[in-house]
LUMFIGU-811019 format. One record per residue (C-alpha): residue number from 0; residue in three letters; x, y, z. Coordinates in Angstrom, 2 decimals. Each point is the difference from the previous one (the first is absolute). Example, Ala and Ser with C-alpha at 12.3 -4.5 7.8 and 13.67 -1.06 7.14 Angstrom:
2
R_0_ala_12.30_-4.50_7.80
R_1_ser_1.37_3.44_-0.66
END
This chain:
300
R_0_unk_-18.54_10.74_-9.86
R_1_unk_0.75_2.03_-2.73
R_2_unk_1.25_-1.87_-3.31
R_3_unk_3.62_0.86_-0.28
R_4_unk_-0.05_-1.36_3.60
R_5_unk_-0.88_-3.65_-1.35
R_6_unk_2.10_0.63_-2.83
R_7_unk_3.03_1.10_2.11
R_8_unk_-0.68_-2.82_2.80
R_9_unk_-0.10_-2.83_-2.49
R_10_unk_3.86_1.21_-0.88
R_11_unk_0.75_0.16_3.64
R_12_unk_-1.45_-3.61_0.40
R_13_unk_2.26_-1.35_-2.97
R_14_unk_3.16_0.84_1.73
R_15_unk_-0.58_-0.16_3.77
R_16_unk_-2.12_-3.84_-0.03
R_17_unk_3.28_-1.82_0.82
R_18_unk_0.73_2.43_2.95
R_19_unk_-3.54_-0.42_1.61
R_20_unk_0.50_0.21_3.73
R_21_unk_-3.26_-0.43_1.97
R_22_unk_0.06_1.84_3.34
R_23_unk_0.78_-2.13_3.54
R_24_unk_-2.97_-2.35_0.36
R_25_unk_-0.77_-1.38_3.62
R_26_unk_-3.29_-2.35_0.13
R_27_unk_-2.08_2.70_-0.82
R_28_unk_-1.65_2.75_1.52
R_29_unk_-3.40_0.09_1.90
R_30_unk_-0.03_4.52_-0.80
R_31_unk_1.24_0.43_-3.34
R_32_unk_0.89_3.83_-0.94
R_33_unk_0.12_-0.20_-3.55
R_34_unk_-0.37_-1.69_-3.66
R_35_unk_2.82_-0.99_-2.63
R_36_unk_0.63_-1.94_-3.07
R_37_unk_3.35_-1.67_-0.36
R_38_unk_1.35_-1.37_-3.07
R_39_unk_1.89_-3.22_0.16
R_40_unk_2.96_-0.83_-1.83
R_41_unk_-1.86_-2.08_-2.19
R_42_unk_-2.35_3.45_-0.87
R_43_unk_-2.88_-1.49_1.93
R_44_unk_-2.03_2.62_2.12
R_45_unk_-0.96_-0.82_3.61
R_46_unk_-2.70_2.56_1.61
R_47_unk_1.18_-0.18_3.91
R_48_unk_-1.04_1.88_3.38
R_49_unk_2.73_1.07_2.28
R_50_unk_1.51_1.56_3.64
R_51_unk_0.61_3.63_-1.18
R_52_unk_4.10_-0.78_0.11
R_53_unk_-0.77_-2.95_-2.42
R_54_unk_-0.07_-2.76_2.58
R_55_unk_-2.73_-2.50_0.29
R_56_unk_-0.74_0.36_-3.64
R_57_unk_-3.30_-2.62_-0.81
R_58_unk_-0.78_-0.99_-3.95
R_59_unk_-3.83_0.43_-0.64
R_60_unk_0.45_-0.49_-4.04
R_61_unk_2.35_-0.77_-2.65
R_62_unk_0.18_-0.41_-3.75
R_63_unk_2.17_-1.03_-2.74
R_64_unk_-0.92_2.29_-2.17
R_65_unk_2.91_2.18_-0.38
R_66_unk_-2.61_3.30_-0.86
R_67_unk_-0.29_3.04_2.44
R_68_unk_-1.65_-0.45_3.44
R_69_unk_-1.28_2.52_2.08
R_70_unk_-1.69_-0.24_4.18
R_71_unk_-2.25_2.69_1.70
R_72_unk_-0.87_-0.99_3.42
R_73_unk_-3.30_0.62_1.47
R_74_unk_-0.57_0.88_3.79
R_75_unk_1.83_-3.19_2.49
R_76_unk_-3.50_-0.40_1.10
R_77_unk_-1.80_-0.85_-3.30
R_78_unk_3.06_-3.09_-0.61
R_79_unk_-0.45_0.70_-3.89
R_80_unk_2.22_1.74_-2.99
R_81_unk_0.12_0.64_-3.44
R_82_unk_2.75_-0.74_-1.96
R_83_unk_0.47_-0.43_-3.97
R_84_unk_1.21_-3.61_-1.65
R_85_unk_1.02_1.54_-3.62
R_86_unk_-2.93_1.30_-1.44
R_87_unk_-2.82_-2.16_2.75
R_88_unk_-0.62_2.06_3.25
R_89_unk_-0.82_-2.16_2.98
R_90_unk_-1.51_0.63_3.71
R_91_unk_1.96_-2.31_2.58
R_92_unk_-1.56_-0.42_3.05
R_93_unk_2.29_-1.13_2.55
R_94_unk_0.29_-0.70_3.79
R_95_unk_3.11_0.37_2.92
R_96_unk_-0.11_-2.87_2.28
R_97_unk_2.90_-0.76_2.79
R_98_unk_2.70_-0.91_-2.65
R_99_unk_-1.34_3.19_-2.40
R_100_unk_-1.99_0.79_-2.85
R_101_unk_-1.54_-2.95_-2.15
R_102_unk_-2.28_0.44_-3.33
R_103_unk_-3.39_-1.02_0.03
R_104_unk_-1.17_0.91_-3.61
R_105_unk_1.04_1.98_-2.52
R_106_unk_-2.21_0.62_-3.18
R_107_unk_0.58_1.80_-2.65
R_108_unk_-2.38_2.84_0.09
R_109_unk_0.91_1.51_-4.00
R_110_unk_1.73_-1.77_-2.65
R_111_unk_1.22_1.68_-3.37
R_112_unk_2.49_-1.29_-2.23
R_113_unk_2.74_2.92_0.88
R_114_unk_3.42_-0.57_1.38
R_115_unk_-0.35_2.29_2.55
R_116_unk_-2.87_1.57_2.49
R_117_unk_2.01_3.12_1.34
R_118_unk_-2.88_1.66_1.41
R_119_unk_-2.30_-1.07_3.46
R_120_unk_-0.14_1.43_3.37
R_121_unk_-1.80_-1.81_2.84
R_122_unk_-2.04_2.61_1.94
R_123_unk_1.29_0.82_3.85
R_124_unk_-3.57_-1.22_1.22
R_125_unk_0.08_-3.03_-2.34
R_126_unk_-3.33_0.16_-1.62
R_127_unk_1.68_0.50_-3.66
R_128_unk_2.19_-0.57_-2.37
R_129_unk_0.94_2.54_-2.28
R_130_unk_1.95_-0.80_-3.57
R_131_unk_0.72_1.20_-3.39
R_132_unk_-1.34_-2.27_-2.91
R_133_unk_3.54_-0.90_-2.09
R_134_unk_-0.36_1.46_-3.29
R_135_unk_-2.18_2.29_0.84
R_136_unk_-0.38_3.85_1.95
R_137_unk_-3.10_-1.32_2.34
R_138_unk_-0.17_-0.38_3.50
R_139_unk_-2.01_-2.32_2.04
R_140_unk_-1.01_-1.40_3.08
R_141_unk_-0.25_-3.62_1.46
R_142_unk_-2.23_0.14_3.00
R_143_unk_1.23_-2.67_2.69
R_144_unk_-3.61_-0.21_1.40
R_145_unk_-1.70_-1.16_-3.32
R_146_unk_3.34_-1.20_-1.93
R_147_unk_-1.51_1.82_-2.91
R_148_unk_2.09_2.55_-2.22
R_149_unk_-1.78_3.32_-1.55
R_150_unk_1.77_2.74_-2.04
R_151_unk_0.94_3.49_2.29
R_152_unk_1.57_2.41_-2.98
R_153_unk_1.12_0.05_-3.38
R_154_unk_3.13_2.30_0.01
R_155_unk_0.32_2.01_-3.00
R_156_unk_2.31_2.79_-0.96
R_157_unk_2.92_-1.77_1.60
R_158_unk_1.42_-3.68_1.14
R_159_unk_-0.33_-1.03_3.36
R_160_unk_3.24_-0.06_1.85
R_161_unk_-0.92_-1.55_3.23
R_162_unk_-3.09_-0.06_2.50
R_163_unk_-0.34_-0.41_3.46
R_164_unk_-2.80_0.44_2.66
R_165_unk_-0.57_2.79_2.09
R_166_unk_0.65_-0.57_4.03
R_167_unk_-3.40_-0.41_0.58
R_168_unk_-0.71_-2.16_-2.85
R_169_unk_-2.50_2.43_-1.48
R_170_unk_1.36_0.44_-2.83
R_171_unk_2.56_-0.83_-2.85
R_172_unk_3.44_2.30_-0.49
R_173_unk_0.96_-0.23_-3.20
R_174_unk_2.58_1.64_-2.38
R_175_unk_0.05_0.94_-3.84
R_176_unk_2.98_1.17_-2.30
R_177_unk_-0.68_3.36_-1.37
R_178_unk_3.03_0.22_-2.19
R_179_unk_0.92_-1.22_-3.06
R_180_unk_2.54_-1.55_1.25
R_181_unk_-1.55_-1.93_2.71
R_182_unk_2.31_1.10_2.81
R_183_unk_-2.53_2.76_1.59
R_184_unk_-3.33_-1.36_1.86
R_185_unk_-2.78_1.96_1.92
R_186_unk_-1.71_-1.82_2.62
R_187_unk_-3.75_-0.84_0.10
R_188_unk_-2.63_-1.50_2.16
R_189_unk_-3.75_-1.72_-0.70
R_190_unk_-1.63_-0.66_2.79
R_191_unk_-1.00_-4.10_0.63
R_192_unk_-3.40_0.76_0.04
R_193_unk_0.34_0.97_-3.51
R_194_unk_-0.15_3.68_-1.56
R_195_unk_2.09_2.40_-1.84
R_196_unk_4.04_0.18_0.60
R_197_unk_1.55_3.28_2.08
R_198_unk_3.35_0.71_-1.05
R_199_unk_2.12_0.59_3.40
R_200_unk_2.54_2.79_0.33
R_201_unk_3.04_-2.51_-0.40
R_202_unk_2.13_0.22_-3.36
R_203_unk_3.38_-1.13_-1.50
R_204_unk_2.37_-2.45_-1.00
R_205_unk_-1.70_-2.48_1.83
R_206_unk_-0.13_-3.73_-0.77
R_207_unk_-0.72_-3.15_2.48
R_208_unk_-1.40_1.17_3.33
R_209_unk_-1.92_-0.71_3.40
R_210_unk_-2.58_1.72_1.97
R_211_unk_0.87_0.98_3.85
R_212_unk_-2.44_-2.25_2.19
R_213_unk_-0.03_3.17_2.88
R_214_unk_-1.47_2.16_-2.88
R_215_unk_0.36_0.33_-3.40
R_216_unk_3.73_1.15_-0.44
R_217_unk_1.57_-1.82_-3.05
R_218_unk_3.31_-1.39_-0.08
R_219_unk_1.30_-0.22_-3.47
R_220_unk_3.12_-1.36_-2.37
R_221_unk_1.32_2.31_-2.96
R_222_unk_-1.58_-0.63_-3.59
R_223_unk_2.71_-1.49_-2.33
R_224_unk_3.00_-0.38_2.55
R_225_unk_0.62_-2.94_2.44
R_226_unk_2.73_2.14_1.72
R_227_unk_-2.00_2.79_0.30
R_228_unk_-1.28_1.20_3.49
R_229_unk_-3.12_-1.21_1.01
R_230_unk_-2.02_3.16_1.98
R_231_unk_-3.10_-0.19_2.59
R_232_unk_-2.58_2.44_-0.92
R_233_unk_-2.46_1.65_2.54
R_234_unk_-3.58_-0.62_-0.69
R_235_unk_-0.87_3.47_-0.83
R_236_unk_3.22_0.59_-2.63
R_237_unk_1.66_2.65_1.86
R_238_unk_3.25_-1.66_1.44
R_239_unk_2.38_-2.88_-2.21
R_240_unk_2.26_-1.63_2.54
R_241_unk_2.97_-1.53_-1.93
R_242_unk_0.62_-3.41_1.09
R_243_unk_2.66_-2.43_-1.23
R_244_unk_0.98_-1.66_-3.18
R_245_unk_-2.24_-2.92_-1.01
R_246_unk_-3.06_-0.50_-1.62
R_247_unk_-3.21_-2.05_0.70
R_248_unk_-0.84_1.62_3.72
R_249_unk_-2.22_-1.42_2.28
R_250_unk_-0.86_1.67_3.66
R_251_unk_-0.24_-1.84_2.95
R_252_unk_-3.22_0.53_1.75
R_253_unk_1.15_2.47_2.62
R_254_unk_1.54_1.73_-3.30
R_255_unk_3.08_0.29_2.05
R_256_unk_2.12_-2.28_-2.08
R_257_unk_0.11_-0.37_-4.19
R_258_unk_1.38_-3.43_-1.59
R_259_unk_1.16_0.01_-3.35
R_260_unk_2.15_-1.57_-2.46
R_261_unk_3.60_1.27_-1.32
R_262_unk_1.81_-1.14_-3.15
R_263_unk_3.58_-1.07_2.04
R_264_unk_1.90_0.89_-2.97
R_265_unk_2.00_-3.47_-0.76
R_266_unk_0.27_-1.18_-3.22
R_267_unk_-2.40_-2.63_1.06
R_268_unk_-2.68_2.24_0.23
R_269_unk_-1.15_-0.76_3.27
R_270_unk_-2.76_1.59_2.34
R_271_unk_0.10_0.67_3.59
R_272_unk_-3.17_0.94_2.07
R_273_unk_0.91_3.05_2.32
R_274_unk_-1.95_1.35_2.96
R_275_unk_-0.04_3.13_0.42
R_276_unk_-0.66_2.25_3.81
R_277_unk_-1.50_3.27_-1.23
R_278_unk_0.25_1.83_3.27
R_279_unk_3.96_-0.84_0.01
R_280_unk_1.11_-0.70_-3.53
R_281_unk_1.66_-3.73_1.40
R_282_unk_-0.39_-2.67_-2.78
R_283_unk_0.31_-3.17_0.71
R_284_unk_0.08_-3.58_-2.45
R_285_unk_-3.04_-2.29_-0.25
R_286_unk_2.14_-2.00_-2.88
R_287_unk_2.35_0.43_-2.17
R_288_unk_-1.06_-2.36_-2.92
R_289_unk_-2.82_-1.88_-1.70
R_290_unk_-2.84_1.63_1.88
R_291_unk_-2.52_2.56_-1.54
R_292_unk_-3.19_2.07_0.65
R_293_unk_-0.43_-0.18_3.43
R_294_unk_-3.17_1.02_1.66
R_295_unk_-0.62_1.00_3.76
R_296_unk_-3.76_-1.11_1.50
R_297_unk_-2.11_3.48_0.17
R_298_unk_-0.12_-0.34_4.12
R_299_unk_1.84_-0.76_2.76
END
């Protein structure tokens, strides 16, 4: 998440708190579809699993603390995610019995003393864990199997805008401002094993984005403007799809279908989560208010 993202969504928080709407809740769901964090009224965060229409929604975490929070969701079969308390990033383990998902543990896995942890990506084959030291331009990798962290890159020449895995999990996609301005990024990749960075043939005015889980197509929002169109980006550079307005993309795993969050334009400053069919351009509401950062599982 790029850092006039946090700046911007703090502002957003302010003024839409006290028109939080959560989305339908039944007694929860036994096959959730995706991640979320809501803010509550009273600017608490609640980290919840849901029905892909919103229904069944399940809390798995919560926290006073009124700082950002983030969720990636790793593969339905490994039960676990990553998500970000403030500055403390934690690995919930969690498991759906007959009335739906139910934490087991959740540890924090790195703690720093930042307000925010923008950056980490759970793998699509859950082995790792991949995250941006706050403060600083390095990458690194939690491994799952050993719960031991190890450093991947230093980025230099550049900030890190966001990262993401590849579809196979074999590597990290990364991107890094090349203007002085900020608003222009290449993209990059370093292989998990460890070894020098490629730079990919993908460049623009690129800012928070998601690799394709078919291959590695990238769907991404527009540096420095919420109301911007977000685009989806074949793997190889050649063709830019135009999407919708929004900003913060995520693909489904059949890459058929893009959620994403839209300023709504009130003087309230509320946030609705919008799905979005690629094939036929319908858009559809998740929410309308109060919920933020959603995240579908990398299968089906």
């Amino acid at each position: 998440m790029r850092k006039h993202l946090i700046t911007a969504a703090f502002a957003l928080v302010l003024g839409s708190t006290a028109f939080a709407v959560k989305p339908p809740a039944t007694s929860g769901t036994t096959d959730p579809k995706l991640g979320y964090v809501a803010i509550l009224s009273s600017g608490a965060r609640e980290l919840r699993l849901a029905n892909e229409d919103g229904t069944g929604s399940v809390k798995l975490a919560s926290t006073a603390n009124h700082g950002q929070m983030t969720l990636s969701l790793g593969p339905h079969a490994s039960g676990k995610l990553s998500y970000n308390d403030g500055g403390n990033l934690h690995l919930l383990t969690y498991e759906v019995g007959a009335t739906g998902p139910r934490t087991v543990s959740d540890v924090v896995i790195v703690g720093t003393s930042s307000r925010g942890f923008g950056y980490h990506r759970f793998s699509p084959t859950g082995a790792h864990i991949a995250y941006v030291m706050p403060g600083t331009n390095d990458i690194y990798l939690y491994d799952i199997a050993t719960g031991q962290s190890s450093p991947l890159l230093s980025v230099t020449g550049g900030y890190i805008g966001d990262l993401d895995f590849s579809h196979d999990g074999s590597q990290v996609i990364y991107s890094v401002t090349t203007s002085p301005d900020f608003l222009q990024v290449e993209f990059r990749a370093v292989p998990v094993a460890g070894g020098s960075p490629t730079v990919l043939p993908i460049s623009g005015q690129y800012g928070d984005f998601r690799v394709g889980h078919q291959d590695d197509r990238i769907v991404a929002d527009t540096m420095g403007n919420f109301d911007g169109l977000s685009k989806l980006i074949s793997a190889d550079g050649s063709t830019v799809t135009p999407l919708r307005n929004g900003y913060v993309p995520d693909l489904r795993c059949d890459d058929a279908v893009v959620i994403l969050q839209m300023r709504n334009g009130d003087k309230q400053g509320t946030v609705s989560l919008l799905k979005y069919e690629i094939a036929t351009g319908v858009t559809t509401t998740f929410s309308r208010s109060g919920n933020y950062w959603p995240d579908y599982f990398p299968d089906c």
